[in-house]
C-alpha positions as CSV (number, residue, x, y, z in Angstrom):
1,X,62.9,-79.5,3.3
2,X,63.9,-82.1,0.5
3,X,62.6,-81.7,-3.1
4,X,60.0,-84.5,-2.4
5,X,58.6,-82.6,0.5
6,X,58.1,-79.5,-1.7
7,X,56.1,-81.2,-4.6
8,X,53.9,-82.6,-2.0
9,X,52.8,-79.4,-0.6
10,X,52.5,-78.0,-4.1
11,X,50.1,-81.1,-5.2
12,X,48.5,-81.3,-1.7
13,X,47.8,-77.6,-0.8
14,X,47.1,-76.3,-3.8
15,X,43.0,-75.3,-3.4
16,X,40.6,-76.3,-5.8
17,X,37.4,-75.0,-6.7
18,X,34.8,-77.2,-9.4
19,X,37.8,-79.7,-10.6
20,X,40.0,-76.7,-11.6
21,X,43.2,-75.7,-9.8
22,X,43.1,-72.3,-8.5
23,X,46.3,-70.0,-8.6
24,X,47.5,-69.3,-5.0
25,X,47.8,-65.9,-4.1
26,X,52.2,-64.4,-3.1
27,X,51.3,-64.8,0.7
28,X,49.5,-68.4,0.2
29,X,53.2,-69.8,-1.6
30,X,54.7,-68.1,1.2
31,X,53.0,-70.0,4.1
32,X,53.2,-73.5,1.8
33,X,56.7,-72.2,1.1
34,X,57.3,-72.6,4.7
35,X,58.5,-69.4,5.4
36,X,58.8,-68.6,8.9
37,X,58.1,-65.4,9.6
38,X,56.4,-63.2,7.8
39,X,55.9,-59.6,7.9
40,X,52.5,-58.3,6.8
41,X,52.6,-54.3,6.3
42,X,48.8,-53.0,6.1
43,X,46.0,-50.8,7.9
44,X,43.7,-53.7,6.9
45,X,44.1,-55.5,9.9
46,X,40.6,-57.3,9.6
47,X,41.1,-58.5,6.1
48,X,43.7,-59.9,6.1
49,X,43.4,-62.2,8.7
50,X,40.7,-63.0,6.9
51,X,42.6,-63.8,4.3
52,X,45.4,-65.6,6.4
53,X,42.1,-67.7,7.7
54,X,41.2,-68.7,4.3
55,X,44.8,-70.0,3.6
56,X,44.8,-71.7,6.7
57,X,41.5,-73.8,6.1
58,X,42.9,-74.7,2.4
59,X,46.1,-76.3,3.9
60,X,44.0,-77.7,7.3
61,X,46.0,-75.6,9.4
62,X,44.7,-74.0,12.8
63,X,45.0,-70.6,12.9
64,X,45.9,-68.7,16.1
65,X,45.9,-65.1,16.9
66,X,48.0,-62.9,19.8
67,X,47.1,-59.2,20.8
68,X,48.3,-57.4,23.5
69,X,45.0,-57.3,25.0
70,X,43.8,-61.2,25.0
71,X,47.1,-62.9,24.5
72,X,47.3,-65.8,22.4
73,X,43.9,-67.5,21.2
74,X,42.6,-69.9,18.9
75,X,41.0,-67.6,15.3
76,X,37.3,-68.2,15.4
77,X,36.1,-66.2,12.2
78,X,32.8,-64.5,12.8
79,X,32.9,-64.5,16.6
80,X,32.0,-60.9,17.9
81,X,33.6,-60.9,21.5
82,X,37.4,-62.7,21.7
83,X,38.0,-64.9,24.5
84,X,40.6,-64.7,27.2
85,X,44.3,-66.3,25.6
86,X,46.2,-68.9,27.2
87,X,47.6,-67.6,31.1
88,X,50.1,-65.0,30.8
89,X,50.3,-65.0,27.0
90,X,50.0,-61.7,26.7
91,X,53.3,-61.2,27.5
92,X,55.2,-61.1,24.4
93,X,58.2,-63.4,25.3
94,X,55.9,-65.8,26.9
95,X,54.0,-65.9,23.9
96,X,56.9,-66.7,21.5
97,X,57.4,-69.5,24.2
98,X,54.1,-70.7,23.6
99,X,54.6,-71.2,19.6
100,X,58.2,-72.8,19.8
101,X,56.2,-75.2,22.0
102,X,53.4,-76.2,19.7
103,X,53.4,-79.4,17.5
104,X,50.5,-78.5,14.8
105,X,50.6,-77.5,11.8
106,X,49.6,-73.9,12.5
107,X,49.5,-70.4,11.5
108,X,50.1,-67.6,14.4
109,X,49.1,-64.0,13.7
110,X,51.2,-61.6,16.2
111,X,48.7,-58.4,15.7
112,X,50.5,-54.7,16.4
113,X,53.5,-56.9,17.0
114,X,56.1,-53.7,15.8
115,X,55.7,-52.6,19.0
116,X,58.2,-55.3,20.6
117,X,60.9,-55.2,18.2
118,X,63.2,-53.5,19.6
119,X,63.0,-55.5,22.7
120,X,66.6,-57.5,22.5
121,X,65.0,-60.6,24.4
122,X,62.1,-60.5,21.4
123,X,64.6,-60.0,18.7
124,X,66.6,-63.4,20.0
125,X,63.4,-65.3,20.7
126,X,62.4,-64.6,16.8
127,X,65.8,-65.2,15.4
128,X,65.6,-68.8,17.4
129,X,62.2,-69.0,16.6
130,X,62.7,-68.5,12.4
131,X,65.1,-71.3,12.7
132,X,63.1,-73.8,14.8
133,X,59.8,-72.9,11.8
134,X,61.5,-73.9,8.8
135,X,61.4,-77.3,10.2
136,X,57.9,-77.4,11.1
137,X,54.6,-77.2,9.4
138,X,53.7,-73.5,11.3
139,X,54.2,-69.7,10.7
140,X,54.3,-66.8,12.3
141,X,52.7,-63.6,10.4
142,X,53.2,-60.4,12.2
143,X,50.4,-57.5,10.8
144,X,50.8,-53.8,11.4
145,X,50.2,-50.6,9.9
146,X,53.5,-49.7,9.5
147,X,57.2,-50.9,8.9
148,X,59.3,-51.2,11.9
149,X,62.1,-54.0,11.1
150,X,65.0,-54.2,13.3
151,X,68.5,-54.4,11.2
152,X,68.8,-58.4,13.2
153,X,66.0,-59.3,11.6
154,X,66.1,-58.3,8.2
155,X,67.7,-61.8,6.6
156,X,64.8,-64.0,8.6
157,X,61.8,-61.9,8.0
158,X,59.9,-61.6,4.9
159,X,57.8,-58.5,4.1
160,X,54.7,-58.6,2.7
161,X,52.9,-55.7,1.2
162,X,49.1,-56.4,1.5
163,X,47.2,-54.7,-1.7
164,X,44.6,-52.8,-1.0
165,X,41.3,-54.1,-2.8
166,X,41.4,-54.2,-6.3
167,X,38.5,-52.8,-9.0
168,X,37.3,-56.5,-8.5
169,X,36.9,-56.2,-5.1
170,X,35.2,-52.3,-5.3
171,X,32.7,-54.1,-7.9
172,X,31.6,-56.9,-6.1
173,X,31.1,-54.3,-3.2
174,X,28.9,-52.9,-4.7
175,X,27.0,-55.1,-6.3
176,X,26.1,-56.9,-2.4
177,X,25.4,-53.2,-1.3
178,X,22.9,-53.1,-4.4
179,X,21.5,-56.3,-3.2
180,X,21.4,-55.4,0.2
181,X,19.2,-52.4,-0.5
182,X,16.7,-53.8,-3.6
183,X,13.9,-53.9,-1.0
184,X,14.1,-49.7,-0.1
185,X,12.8,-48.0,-2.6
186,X,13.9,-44.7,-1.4
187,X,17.8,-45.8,-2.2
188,X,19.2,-46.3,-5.3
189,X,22.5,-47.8,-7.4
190,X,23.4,-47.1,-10.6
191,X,25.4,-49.9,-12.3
192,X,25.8,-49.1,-15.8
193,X,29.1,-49.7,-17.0
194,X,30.2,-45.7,-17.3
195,X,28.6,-44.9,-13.5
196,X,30.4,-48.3,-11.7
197,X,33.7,-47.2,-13.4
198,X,33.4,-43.6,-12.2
199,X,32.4,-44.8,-9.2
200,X,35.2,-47.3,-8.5
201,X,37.4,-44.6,-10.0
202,X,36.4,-42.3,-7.4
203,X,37.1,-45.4,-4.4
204,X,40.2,-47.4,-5.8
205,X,42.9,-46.5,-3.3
206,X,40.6,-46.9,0.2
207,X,40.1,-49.8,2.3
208,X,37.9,-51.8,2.3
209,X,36.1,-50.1,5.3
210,X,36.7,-46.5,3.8
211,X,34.8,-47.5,0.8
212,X,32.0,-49.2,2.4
213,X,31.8,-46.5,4.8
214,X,32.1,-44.1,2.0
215,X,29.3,-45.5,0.0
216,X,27.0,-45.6,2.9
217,X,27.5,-42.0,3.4
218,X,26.7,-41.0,-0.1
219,X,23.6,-43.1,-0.4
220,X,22.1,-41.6,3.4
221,X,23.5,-38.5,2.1
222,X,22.2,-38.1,-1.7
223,X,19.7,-40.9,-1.5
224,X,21.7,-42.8,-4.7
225,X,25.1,-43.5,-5.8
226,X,25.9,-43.2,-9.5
227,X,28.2,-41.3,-11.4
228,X,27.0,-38.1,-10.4
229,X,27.9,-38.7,-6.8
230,X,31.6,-40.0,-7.6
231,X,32.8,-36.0,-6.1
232,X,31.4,-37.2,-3.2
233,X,33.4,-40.1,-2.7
234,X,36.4,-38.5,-4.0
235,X,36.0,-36.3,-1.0
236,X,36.7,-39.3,1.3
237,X,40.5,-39.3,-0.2
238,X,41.0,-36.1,1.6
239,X,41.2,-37.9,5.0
240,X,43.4,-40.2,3.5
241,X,46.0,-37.1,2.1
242,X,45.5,-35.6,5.9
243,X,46.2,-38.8,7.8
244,X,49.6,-38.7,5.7
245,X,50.6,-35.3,6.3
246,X,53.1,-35.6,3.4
247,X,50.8,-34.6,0.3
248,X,47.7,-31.8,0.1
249,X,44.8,-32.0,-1.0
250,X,44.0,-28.7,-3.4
251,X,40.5,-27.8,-4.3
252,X,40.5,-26.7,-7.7
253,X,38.3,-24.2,-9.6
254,X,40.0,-23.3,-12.4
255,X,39.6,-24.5,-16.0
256,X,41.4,-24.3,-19.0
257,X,39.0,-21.9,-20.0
258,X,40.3,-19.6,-17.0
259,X,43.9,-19.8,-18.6
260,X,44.8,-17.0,-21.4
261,X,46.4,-18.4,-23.6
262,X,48.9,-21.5,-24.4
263,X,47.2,-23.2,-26.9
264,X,49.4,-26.0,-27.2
265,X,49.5,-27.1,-24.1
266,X,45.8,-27.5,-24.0
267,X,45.3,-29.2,-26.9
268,X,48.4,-31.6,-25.5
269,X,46.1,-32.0,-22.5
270,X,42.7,-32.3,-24.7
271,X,44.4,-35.2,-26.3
272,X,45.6,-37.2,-23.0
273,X,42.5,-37.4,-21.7
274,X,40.9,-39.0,-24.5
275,X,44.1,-41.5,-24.2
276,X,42.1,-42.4,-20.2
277,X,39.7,-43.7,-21.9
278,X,39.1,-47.5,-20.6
279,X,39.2,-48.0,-24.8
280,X,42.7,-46.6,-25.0
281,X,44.6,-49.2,-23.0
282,X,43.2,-51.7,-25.2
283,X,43.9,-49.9,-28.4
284,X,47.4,-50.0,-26.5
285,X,48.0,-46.9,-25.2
286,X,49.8,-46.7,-21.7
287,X,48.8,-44.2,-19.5
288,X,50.5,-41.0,-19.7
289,X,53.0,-39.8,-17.6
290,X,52.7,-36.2,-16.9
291,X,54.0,-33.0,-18.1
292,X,56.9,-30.6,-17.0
293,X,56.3,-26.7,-17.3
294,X,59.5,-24.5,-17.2
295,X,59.8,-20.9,-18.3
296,X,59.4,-17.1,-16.7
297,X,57.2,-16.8,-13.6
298,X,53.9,-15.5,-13.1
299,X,52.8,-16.5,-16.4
300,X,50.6,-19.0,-15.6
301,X,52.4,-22.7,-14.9
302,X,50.7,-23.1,-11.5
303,X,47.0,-22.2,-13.2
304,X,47.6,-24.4,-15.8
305,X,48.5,-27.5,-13.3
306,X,45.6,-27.2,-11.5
307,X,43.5,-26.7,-14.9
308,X,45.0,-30.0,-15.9
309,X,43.7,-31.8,-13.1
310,X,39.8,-30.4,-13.4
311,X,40.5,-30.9,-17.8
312,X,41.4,-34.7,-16.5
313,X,38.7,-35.1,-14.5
314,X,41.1,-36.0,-11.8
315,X,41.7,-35.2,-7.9
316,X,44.2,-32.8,-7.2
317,X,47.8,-33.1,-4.5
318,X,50.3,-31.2,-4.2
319,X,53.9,-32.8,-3.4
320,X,56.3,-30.3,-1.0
321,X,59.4,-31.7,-1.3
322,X,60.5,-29.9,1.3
323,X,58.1,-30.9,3.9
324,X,59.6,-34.6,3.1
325,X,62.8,-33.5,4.7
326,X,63.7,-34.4,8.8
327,X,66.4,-34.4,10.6
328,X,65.7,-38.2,12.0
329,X,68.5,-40.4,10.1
330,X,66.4,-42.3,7.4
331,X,62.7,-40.4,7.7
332,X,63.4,-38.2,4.7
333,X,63.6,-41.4,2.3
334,X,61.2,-43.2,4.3
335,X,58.9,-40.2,3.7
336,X,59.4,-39.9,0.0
337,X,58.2,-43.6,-0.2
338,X,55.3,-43.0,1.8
339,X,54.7,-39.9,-0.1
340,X,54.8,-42.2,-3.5
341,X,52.5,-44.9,-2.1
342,X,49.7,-42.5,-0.6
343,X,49.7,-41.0,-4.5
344,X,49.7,-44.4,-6.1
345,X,46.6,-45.6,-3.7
346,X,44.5,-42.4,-4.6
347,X,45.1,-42.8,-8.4
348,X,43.7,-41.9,-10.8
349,X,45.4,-38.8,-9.7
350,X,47.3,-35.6,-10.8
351,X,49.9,-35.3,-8.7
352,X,51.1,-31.6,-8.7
353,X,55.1,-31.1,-7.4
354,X,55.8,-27.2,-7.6
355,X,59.1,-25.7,-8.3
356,X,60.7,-28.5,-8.6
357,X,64.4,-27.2,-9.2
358,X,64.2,-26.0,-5.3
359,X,63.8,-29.5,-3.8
360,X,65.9,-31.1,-5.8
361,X,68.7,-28.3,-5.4
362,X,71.5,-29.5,-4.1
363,X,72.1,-32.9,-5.1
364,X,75.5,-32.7,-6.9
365,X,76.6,-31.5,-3.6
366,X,74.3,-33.5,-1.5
367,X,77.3,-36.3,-0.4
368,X,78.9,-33.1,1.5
369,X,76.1,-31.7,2.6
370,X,73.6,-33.7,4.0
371,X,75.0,-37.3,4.2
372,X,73.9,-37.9,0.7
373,X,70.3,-37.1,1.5
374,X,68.9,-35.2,-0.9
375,X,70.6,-37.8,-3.8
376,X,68.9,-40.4,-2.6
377,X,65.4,-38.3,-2.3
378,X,66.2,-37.7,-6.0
379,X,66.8,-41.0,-7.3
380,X,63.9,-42.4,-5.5
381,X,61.8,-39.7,-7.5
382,X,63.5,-40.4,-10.8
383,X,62.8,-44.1,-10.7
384,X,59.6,-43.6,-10.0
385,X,59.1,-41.4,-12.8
386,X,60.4,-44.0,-14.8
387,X,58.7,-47.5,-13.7
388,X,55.5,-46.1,-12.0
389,X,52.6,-48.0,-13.7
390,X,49.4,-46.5,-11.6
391,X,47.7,-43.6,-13.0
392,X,49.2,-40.8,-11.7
393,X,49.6,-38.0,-13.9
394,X,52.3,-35.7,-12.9
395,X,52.6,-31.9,-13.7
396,X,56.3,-30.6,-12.4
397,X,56.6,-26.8,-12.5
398,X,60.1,-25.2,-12.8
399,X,61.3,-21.9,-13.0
400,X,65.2,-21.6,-12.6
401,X,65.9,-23.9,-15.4
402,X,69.0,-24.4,-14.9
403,X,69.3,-26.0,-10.9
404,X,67.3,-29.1,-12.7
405,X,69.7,-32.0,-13.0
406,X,69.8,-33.4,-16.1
407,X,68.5,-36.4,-15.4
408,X,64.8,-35.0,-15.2
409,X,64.8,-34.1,-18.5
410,X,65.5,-37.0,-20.5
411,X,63.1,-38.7,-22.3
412,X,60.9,-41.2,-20.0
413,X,60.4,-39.2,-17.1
414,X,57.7,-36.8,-18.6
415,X,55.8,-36.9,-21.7
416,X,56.4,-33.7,-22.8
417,X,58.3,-30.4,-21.2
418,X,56.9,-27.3,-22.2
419,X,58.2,-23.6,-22.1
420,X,55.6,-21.3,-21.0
421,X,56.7,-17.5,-22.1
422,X,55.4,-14.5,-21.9
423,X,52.2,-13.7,-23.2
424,X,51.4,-12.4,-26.8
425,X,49.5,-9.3,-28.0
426,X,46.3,-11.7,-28.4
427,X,47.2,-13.7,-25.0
428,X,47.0,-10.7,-23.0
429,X,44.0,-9.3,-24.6
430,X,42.3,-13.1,-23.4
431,X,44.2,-12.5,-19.9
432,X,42.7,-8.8,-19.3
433,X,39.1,-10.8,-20.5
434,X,39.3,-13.4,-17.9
435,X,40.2,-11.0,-14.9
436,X,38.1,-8.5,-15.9
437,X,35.4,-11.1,-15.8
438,X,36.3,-12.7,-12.6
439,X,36.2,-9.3,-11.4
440,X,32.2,-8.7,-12.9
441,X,33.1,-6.4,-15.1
442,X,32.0,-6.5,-18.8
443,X,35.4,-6.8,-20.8
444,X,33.9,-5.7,-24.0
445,X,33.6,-1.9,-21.8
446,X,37.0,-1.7,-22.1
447,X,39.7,-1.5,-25.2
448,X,41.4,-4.2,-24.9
449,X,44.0,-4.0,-27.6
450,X,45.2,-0.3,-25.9
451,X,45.3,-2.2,-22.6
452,X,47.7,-5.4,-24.2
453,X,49.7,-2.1,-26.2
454,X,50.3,-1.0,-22.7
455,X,51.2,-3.9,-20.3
456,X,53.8,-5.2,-24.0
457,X,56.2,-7.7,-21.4
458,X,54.1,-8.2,-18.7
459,X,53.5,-11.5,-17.2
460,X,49.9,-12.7,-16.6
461,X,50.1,-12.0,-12.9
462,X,51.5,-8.5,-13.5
463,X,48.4,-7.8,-16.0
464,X,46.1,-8.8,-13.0
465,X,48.0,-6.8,-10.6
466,X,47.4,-3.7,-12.8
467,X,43.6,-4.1,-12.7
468,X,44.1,-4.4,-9.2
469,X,46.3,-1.4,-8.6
470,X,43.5,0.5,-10.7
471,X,40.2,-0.7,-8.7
472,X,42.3,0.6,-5.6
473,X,43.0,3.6,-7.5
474,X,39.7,5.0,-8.3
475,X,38.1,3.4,-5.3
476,X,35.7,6.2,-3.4
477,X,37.0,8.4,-6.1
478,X,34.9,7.0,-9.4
479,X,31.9,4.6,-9.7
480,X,34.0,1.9,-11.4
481,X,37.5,1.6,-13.6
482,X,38.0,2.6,-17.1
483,X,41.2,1.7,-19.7
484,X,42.9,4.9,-19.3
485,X,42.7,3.9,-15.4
486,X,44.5,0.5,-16.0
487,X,46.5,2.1,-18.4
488,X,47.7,4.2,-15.9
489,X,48.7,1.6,-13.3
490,X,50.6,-0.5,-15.9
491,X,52.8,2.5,-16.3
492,X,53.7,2.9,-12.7
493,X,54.7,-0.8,-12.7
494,X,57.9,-2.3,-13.7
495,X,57.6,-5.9,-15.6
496,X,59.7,-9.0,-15.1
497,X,61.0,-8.5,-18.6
498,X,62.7,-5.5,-17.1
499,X,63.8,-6.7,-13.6
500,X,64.6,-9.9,-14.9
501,X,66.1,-9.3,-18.8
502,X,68.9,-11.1,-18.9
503,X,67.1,-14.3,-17.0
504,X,64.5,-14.3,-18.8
505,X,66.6,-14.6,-22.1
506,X,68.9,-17.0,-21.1
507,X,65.9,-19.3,-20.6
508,X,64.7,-18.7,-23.4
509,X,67.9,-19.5,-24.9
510,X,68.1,-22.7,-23.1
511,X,64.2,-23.6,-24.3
512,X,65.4,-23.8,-28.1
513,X,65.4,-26.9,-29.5
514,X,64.6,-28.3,-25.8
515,X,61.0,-27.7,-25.4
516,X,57.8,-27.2,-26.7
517,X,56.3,-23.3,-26.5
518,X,52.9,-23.8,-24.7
519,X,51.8,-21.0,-27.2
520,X,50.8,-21.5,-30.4
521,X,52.1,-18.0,-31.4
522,X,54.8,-18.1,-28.8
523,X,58.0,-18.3,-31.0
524,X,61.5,-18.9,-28.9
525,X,63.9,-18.4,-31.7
526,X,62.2,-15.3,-33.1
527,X,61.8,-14.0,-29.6
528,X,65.1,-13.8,-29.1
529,X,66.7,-12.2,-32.6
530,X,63.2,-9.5,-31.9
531,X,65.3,-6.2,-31.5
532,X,64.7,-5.7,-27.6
533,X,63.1,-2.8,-26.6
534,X,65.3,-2.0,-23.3
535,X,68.3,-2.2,-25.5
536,X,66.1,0.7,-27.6
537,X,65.5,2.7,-24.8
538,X,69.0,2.7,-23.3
539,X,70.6,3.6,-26.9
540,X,68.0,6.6,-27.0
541,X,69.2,7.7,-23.4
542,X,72.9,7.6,-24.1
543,X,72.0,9.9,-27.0
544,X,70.5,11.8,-24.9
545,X,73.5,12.2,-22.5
546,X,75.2,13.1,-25.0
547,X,73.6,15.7,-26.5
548,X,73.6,16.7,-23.0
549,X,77.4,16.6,-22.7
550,X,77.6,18.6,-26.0
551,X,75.4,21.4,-24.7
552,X,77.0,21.7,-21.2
553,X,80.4,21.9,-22.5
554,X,83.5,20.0,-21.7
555,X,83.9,21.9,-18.6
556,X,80.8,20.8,-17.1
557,X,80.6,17.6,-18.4
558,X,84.2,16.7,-16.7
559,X,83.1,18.3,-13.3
560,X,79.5,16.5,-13.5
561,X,81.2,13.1,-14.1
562,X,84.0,13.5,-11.6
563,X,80.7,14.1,-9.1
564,X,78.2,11.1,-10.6
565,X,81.1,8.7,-12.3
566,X,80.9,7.8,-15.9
567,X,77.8,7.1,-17.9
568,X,76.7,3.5,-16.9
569,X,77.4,0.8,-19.7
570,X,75.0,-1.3,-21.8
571,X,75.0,-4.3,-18.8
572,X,73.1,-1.6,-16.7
573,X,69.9,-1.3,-15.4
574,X,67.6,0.9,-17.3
575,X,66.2,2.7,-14.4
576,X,70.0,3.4,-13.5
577,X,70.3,4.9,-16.6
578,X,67.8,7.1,-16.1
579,X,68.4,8.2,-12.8
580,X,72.1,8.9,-13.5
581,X,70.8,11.0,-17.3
582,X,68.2,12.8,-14.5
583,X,71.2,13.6,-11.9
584,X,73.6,14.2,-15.0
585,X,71.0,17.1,-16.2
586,X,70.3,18.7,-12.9
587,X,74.0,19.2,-12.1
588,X,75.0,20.4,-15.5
589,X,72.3,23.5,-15.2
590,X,73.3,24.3,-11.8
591,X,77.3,24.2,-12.7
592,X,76.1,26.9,-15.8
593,X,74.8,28.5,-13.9
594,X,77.1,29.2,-11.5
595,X,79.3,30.0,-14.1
């Protein structure tokens, strides 16, 4: 095709509409491009034949249409029932015959036509086929759900992602549904500009079927559709996140109201959602990005992600990295992608990926490992963090710090990362209020500054576990559970600050001057030059030892120690220290004794 041929087309095929040029849509410069085959990836089969119909009657082109079930026929749009194709056309080879043969200008739709690819005798008849079209006036556009393109074919086939329908397209929807039912006065549409954007908000990432089908529901169902009824069509999504099998749908509950605690965080949050205000982008604000919460478990990262989606007014999935994993060479990308896409069609979205550091562990080693795997999974992820556009507000959760690459961190991929510590005196005092309550009982019964006193380095899912361990506790014993009872089961229990010391403080360590605390009173620094209260208690049991030592005598201390070993050093475990002081006192007496 010369240059003269080109600006002909452009003039010539370029539709019009009341004197004024109209901008052809990517798969309309593709066909007057003279591309010859083209590969069209949606579930929308419908539509966009629809569409490819519309681009044929702008450039006088028949358009002709193949299935498996009625071979090749001639696209008349609006006909109900498809007549029989041309004789033994439903034959894929023969078909491909067919089109080489034809002299029109003419567009060919090959419906479901993934299913032949990896027929060798289909592959060569395309190949031929792409290079017999770029010398005609025709194209062939194969539609299917999904992408199935042979390695011979990638350099003659062009791939074409059809959108699915915009806020334009959701609008006018419902604007001929609102027409459509003027004359029932039992139905009803709300179209004030705060309802229709809730309501398209709740659609935008369905088909065009889903939608309508979705709206039809809603309006048999609640008898109106307005912005009220946009949970309702969010529930539609669901089937979408199902159908995908790579992302969850999670119901949430919970509020920021039902996290103790982290005052920062939520007033971080308070101020992104103002920033989704419609307002916002044209103030210039782009949407944010998300959030990533590191810091010591059980203290409330996983709450406070599924807070953030009810505080955004946002749908809720959850991303498993490691269900995205197969053994099939290729699936494990190819599901990340698809994982990506399903998210960016539901948006607005919070899209909720849990311990991060555990999917993504592995990838310095990855080229050893796993053929290089789990890299890629992670660089697909990172760039995504960096050039996604849709609303989809991430919340990453992490707790082993230090298995996140570094690339994560860095400015771009979140908005903020914050460390979420232990609670304070006051924190724990709102944590006991908000179990308590879930629990129906009256928090102002109980003294809740002896019950934060007492549970001083717990986590807020050990603080619920001791109000559990008490209702169990008095259970057929008492009518109900007192302080002294939770009290009680705090002191049987030993914390995460304990189990965990060292972890916990070289976290916090690594959280100075890298993160945010999600607690207003939370301080990192001064948490770790506070004297620690283990290191406390083992000086005071060493000094116990030996005073121990000094009142047993030499004698007894040397055959004691030859028996239990030496006192255990400051690196111990506290409960070991006690155990061996416990032991150390036991066999002392008895040695006296038998003296």
């Amino acid at each position: 095709m010369d240059r003269n041929e080109i600006a002909v087309i452009s003039r010539g095929d370029m539709p019009q509409q009341g004197g004024i040029r109209q901008a052809p849509s990517e798969l309309e410069i593709l066909v007057r491009a003279r591309y010859p085959l083209v590969y069209i990836v949606t579930p929308e089969e419908e539509r966009a034949i629809a569409k490819v119909n519309a681009i044929a009657d702008a450039l006088g082109k028949k358009l002709f249409d193949w299935t498996i079930s009625n071979g090749l026929t001639r696209y008349r749009a609006g006909l109900e029932t498809r007549t029989e194709g041309r004789k033994d056309t439903r034959d894929p080879i023969i078909a491909l015959k067919e089109i080489a043969a034809n002299s029109e200008p003419a567009i060919f739709v090959l419906r479901d036509f993934h299913e032949f690819l990896t027929n060798s005798e289909v592959k060569r008849r395309l190949r031929d086929l792409a290079t017999f079209l770029r010398s005609s006036l025709s194209s062939v556009i194969i539609t299917a759900p999904v992408l199935r393109l042979p390695e011979e074919l990638e350099k003659d086939v062009t791939i074409y992602d059809f959108p699915l329908p915009t806020r334009s397209d959701m609008q006018t929807m419902l604007e001929n549904i609102s027409v459509d039912i003027a004359n029932n006065p039992t139905l009803a549409i709300d179209l004030s500009e705060a309802s229709r954007e809730a309501i398209i908000d709740a659609a935008i990432g369905l088909t065009y079927n889903e939608a309508e089908n979705v709206f039809a529901k809603t309006l048999v169902s609640a008898q109106r559709l307005s912005q009220a009824e946009a949970p309702l069509v969010y529930a539609e999504k669901k089937q979408v996140i199902r159908k995908s099998g790579l992302l969850e749908y999670i119901e949430v509950s919970e509020s920021l109201a039902s996290v103790g605690g982290l005052d920062n965080l939520k007033d971080w949050l308070g101020r992104r959602r103002a920033a989704m205000d419609p307002q916002a982008a044209r103030f210039g604000l782009p949407p944010p990005r998300g959030l990533l919460l590191v810091g010591v478990q059980g203290c409330g990262k996983s709450l406070a992600a599924k807070a953030s989606a009810t505080e955004l007014g946002y749908p809720l999935v959850r991303l498993d990295i490691g269900r995205l994993f197969s053994k099939m060479v290729g699936e494990t990308e190819s599901n990340i992608r698809r994982a990506l896409s399903v998210a960016e069609a539901l948006a607005p979205v919070v899209l909720w990926i849990d311990e991060l550091e555990k999917g993504l562990s592995g990838t310095g080693s990855s080229d050893s490992t796993d053929a290089g795997t789990t890299a890629r999974l992670f660089g697909t992820i990172l760039t995504w963090l960096q050039e996604k556009r849709s609303p989809v507000f991430v919340v990453a959760t992490a707790n082993d710090i230090e298995r996140l690459p570094a690339e994560v961190l860095r400015k771009g991929r979140f908005d903020e990362i914050f460390f979420v510590d232990l609670p304070t005196d006051r924190e724990r005092q709102d944590i006991f209020k908000i179990h308590l309550a879930l629990r129906n009982r009256n928090p102002d019964q109980f003294d809740l500054r002896a019950l934060s006193l007492a549970t001083d380095g717990f986590s807020g899912a050990e603080i619920e576990q001791t109000i559990i361990e008490a209702m169990f506790g008095v259970y057929g014993r008492k009518s109900d559970i007192e302080t002294q009872d939770i009290v009680a089961a705090a002191r049987l229990m030993i914390p995460i600050s304990k189990t965990m010391r060292q972890s916990i403080r070289d976290r916090r360590m690594w959280a100075v001057g890298r993160t945010i605390n999600a607690s207003t009173e939370g301080d990192t620094q001064d948490a770790l030059e506070k004297p620690d209260s283990t290191d406390a208690e083992k000086l005071s049991l060493y000094l116990t030892y030996l005073t121990e030592s000094s009142k047993a005598g030499a004698g007894a201390q040397m055959a004691a120690e030859a028996y239990l070993g030496a006192f255990p050093g400051k690196s111990a475990d506290l409960e070991q220290m006690r155990l061996y002081l416990k032991d150390f006192q036991r066999l002392t007496a008895r040695l006296q004794t038998s003296e």
